[in-house]
Structures are given as C-alpha cells and as structure tokens.
C-alpha positions in Angstrom: -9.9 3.4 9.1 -7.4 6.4 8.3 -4.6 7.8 10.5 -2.5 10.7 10.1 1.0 10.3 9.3 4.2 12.2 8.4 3.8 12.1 4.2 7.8 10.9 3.1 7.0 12.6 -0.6 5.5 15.9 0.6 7.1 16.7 3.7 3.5 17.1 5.4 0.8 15.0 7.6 -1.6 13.1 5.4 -4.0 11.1 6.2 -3.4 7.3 5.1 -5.9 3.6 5.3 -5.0 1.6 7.3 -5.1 -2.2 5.3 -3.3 -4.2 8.2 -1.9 -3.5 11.4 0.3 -5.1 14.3 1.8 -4.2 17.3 5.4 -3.7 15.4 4.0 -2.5 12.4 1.5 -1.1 9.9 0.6 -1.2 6.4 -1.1 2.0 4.8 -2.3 3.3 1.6 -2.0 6.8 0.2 -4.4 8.2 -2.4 -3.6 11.0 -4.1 -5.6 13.0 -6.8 -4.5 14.8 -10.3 -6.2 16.6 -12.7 -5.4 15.3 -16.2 -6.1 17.8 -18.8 -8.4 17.3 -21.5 -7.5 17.1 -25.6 -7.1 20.5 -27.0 -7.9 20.9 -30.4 -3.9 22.1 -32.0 -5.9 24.1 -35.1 -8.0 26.0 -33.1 -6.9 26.1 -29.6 -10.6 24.7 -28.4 -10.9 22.0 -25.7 -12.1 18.9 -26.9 -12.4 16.8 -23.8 -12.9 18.1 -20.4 -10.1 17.6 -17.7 -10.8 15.1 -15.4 -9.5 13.4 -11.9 -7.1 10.6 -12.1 -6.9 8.9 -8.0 -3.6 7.2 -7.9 -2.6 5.1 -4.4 0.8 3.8 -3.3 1.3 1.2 -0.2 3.4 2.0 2.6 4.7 0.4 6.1 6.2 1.2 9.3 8.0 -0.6 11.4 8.3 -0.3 15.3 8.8 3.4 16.8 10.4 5.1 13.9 7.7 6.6 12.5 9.1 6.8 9.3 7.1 5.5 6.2 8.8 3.3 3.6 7.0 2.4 0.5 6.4 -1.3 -0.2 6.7 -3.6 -3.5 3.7 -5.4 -3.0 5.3 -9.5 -3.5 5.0 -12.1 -0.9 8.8 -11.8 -0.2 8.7 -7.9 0.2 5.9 -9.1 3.1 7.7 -11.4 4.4 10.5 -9.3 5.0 8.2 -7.1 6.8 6.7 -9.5 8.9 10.2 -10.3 10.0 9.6 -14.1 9.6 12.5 -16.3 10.4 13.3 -18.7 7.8 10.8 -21.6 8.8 7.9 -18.8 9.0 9.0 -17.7 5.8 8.6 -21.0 4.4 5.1 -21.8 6.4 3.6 -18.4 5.2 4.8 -18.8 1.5 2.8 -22.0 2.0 -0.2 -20.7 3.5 -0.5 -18.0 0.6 0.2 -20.5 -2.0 -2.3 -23.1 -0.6 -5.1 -20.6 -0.1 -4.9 -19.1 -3.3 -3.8 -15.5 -2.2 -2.7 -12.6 -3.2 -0.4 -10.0 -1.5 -1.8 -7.2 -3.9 -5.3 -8.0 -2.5 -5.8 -5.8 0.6 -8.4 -8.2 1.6 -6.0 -11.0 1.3 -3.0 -9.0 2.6 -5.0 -8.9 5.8 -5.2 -12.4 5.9 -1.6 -13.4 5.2 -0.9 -10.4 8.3 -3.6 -12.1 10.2 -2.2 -15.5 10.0 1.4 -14.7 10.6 0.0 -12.9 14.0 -1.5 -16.1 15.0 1.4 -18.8 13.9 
C-alpha cells in the first residue's frame, strides 16, 4: 500500500510504501529513479552503452502527529528506538529478533519485529 506524504528531500508530496504501521507510527519507503548515462566512446564522441534507470529507495518513519518524515538507519537499536521500548522491551524484542533469526533490513521481517512489539 502507498500513501502520500510531505517528501523531506524535495519539498513536495510523494507517494511512499507503507512496510509497517501503528497507531503512533509508520515506517515507509521512498523509491526514486535516475538515469545513469551510458559509456561514451572519448575518441569519437559515440555512445557505447545506452543510458539506463538506476531505482534507488531510502526508509523513513513518523512518529505521532507531526507529520514529519525522519530517515531511518535500518539496525535493531534504531527500531527499537522507534518503537519507544522501555528497557525490559528492549531487551525482550532484541531477544525475539535474535531467537527468530531476523532481520531489521528485511521488510518482511521488519513487519514481524513491529508486529510483535504491538502485541507484547
């Protein structure tokens, strides 16, 4: 799912995914598109590979009613942070992502860990 939100880079609404949400906060992904150029030939100026599309993304959160989009390190203590975990819950979620074998730069996991801390 994609929602619209105030872009922090461009000054401008863009569209974001939506990887995990809760009722304090979200966590999105950006994709953005450039055009690399292609190899030209220095001896006779002629292209020798065609230009093509590079898609880069970057992960970002909110938190609360602010509205304002902070990008995220993706590492389990940059999540916990942002699942405002007191220090037992920090210690029970490091746990749980250790014991289950997951990874905080998985979306699918990321879900998971968001999913869990929801629910404990």
């Amino acid at each position: 799912m994609f929602k619209r939100y105030l872009d922090p880079d461009f000054g401008r609404n863009s569209y974001y995914e939506v990887i995990a949400e809760s009722d304090n906060f979200s966590i999105l992904k950006r994709y953005t598109a450039s055009v690399k150029e292609g190899r030209v030939n220095p001896m006779t100026h002629v292209k020798e590979t065609s230009d093509k599309y590079v898609q880069e993304s970057k992960v970002f959160y909110f938190v609360g009613d602010e509205k304002k989009l902070t990008e995220l390190k993706l590492s389990t203590n940059a999540i916990v942070k942002v699942l405002e975990a007191d220090e037992s819950e920090a210690k029970d979620l490091k746990k749980f992502i250790k014991s289950n074998g997951l990874s905080v730069k998985e979306e699918d996991d990321l879900q998971k860990i968001v999913t869990y801390s929801r629910y404990n």
